[in-house]
C-alpha positions as CSV (number, residue, x, y, z in Angstrom):
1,X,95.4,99.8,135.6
2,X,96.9,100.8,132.4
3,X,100.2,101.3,132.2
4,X,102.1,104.0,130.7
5,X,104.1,103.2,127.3
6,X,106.5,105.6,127.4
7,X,108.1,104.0,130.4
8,X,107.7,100.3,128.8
9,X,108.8,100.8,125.3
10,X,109.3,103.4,122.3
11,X,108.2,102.6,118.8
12,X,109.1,104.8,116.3
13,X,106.1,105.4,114.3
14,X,106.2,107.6,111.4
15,X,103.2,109.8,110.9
16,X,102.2,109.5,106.9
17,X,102.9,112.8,105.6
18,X,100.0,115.3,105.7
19,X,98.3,112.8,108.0
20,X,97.8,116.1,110.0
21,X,95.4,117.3,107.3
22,X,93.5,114.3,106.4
23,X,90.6,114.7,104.4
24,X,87.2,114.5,106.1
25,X,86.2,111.2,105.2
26,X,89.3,109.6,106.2
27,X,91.4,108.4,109.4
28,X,95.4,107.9,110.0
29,X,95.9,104.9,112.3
30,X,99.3,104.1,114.1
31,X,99.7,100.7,114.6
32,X,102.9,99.2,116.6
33,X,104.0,95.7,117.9
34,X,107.4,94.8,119.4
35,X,108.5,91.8,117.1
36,X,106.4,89.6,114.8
37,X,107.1,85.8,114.7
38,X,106.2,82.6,112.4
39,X,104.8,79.3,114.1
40,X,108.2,77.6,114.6
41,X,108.9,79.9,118.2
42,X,110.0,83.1,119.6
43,X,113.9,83.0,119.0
44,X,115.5,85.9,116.5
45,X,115.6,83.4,113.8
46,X,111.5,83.0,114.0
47,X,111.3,86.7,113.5
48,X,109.8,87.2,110.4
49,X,111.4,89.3,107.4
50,X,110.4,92.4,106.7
51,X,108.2,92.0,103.6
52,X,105.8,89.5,105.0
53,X,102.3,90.1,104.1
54,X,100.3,91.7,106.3
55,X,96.2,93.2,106.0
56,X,94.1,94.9,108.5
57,X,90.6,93.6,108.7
58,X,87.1,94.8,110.0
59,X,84.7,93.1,111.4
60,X,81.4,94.7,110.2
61,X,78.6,92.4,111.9
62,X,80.3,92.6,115.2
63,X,80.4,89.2,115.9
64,X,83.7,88.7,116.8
65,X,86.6,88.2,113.9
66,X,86.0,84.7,111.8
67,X,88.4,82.0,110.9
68,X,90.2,82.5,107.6
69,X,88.8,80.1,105.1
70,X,90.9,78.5,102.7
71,X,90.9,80.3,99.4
72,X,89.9,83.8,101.1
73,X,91.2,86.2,103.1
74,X,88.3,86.9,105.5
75,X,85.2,84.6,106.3
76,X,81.7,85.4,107.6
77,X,81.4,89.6,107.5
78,X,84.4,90.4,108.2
79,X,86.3,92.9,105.0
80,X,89.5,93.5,104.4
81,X,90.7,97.4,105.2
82,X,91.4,99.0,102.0
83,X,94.3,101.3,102.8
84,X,96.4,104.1,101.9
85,X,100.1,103.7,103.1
86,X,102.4,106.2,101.8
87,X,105.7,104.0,103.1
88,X,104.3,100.9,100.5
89,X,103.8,101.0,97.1
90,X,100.4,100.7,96.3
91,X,101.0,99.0,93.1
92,X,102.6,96.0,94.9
93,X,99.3,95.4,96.8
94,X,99.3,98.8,99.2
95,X,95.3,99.3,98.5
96,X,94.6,96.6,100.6
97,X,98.1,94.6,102.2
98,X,101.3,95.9,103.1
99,X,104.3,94.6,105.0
100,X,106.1,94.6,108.4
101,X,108.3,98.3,108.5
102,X,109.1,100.8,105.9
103,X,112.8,100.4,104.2
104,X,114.0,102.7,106.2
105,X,114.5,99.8,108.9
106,X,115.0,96.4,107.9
107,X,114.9,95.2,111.6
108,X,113.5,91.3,111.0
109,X,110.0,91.2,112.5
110,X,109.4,94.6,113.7
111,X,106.6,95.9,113.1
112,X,105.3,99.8,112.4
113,X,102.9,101.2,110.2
114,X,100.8,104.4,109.8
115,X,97.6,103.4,107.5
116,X,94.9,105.6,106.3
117,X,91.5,104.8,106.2
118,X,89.1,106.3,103.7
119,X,86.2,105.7,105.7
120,X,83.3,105.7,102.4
121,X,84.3,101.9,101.9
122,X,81.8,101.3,104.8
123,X,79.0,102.4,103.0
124,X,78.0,105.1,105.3
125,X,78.2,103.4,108.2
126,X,78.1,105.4,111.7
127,X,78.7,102.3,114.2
128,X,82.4,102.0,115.3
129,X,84.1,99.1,113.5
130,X,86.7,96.4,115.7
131,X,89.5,96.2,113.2
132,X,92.6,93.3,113.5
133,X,96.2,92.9,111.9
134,X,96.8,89.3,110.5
135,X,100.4,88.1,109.0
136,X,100.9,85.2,107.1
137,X,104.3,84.2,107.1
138,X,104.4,82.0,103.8
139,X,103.2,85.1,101.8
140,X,105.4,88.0,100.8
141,X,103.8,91.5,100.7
142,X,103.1,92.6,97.4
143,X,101.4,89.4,95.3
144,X,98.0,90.3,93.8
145,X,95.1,89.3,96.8
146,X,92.8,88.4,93.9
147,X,95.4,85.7,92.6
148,X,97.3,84.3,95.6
149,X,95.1,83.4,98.5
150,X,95.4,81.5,101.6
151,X,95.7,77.4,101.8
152,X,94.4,75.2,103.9
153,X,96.3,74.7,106.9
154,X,98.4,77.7,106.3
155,X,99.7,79.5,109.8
156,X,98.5,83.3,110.3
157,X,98.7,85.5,113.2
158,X,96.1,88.0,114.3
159,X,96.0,90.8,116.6
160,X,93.5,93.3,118.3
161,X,92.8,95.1,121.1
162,X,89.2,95.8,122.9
163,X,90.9,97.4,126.3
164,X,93.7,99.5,125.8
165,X,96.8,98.2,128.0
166,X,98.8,101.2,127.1
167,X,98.2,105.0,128.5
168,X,97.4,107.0,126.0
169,X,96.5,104.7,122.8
170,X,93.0,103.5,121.6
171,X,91.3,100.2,121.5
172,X,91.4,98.8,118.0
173,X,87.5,100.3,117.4
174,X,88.0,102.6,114.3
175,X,85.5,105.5,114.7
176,X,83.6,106.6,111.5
177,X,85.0,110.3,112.3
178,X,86.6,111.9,109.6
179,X,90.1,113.6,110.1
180,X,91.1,111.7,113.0
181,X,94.6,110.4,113.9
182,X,94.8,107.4,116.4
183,X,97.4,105.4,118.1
184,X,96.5,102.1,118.6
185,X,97.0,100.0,121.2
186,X,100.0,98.2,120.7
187,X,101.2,94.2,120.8
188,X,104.3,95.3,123.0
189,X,106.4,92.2,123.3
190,X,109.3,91.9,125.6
191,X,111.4,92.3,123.3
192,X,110.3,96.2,123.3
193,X,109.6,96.4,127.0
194,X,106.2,95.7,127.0
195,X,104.0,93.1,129.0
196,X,102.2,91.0,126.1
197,X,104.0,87.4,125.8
198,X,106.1,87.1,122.5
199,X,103.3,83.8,122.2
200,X,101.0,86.8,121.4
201,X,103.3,87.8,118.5
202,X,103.0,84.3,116.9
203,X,101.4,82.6,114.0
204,X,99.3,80.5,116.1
205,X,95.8,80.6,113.7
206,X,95.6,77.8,110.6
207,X,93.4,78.6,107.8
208,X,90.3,76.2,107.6
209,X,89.1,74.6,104.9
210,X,85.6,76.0,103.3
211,X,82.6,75.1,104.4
212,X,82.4,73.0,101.3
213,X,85.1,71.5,101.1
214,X,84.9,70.5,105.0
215,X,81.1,68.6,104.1
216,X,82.3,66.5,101.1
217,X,85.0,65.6,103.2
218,X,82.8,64.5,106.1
219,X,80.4,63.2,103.4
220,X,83.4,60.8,101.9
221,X,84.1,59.5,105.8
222,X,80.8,58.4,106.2
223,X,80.8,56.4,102.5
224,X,83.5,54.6,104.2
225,X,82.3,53.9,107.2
226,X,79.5,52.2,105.5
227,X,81.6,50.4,103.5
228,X,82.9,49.1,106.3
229,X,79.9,48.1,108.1
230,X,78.6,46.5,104.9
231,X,82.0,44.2,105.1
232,X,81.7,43.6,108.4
């Protein structure tokens, strides 16, 4: 049964401005949580600041959303979203990151964006695409994805939704139709009335290391090992 989200919580999403005339070959989406947290826990002082880095990311061979390797932002064929948010300056990394909330609210760990989605980045696709939010709390919105990528070990957080939980919102499958607005469903914590754990909310991924780096390392574990049978 899915519920109804006005009676659980209300998220005050800003529409991007003229997101009511998108162009053709683009989509608004409206994505909402209740409060975003690091790895530490769910108290207020886990709740991460407002300009923590967040991306949206598709996963085009629809095998399920990869680990983040060390030294990228997205592993197997998963992308990142390139984006157009109106509320983030795109020169501080708003083509393709952005953070938690516009200025305009400063809560600590809410989070509320509107993002459009020029759909010709997927190459003509006509499939539906699953999309997912990921935050990593030791990066601040706004550092240059090409220079500053993720380290081994590094928490993240990642969020989607196949089944929408939430009357009236969408699964987070982005349809290749043009001049479409849609309200995704959201992570509503209890801290916004809604019935998704504040554990959900948390930075509970690590970034692995590459595949490359995870053989030499197996490779120098078994030199030692016969090492030590040659010594014994």
């Amino acid at each position: 049964m899915r519920l109804a989200l006005s009676s659980l919580l209300v998220i005050p999403v800003v529409l991007a401005a003229g997101a009511g005339s998108l162009e053709a070959a683009s989509i608004s989406l409206n994505i909402s949580s209740g409060f975003l947290y690091g790895s530490g826990g769910i108290t207020v002082a886990d709740r991460l600041p407002v300009s923590t880095l967040c991306v949206l990311v598709a996963d085009l061979d629809g095998n399920g959303f990869d680990p983040v390797p060390a030294g990228a932002w997205v592993g197997g064929g998963d992308v990142l979203v390139a984006i157009t948010d109106l509320e983030y300056d795109a020169s501080a990394g708003g083509t393709r990151a952005f953070d938690l909330t516009s200025g305009s609210s400063g809560t600590a760990g809410f989070f509320s964006r509107t993002l459009n989605v020029d759909l010709g980045q997927f190459g003509g696709r006509v499939e539906p695409v699953a999309v997912a939010l990921r935050w990593f709390p030791a990066i601040l919105a706004g550092v240059d994805l090409n220079v500053v990528t993720p380290v081994q070990g590094m928490a993240y957080g990642e969020f989607s939704r196949a089944v929408p939980v939430y009357s009236g919102t969408n699964e987070w499958l982005v349809p290749m139709t043009g001049g479409a607005i849609f309200d995704l469903d959201p992570l509503a914590t209890s801290g916004f009335g809604g019935i998704d754990g504040d554990v959900s909310a948390m930075a509970t991924l690590a970034v692995i290391p590459e595949p490359g780096v995870a053989s030499l390392a197996a490779m120098g574990l078994l030199a030692v090992w016969r090492r030590r049978v040659r010594c014994d």
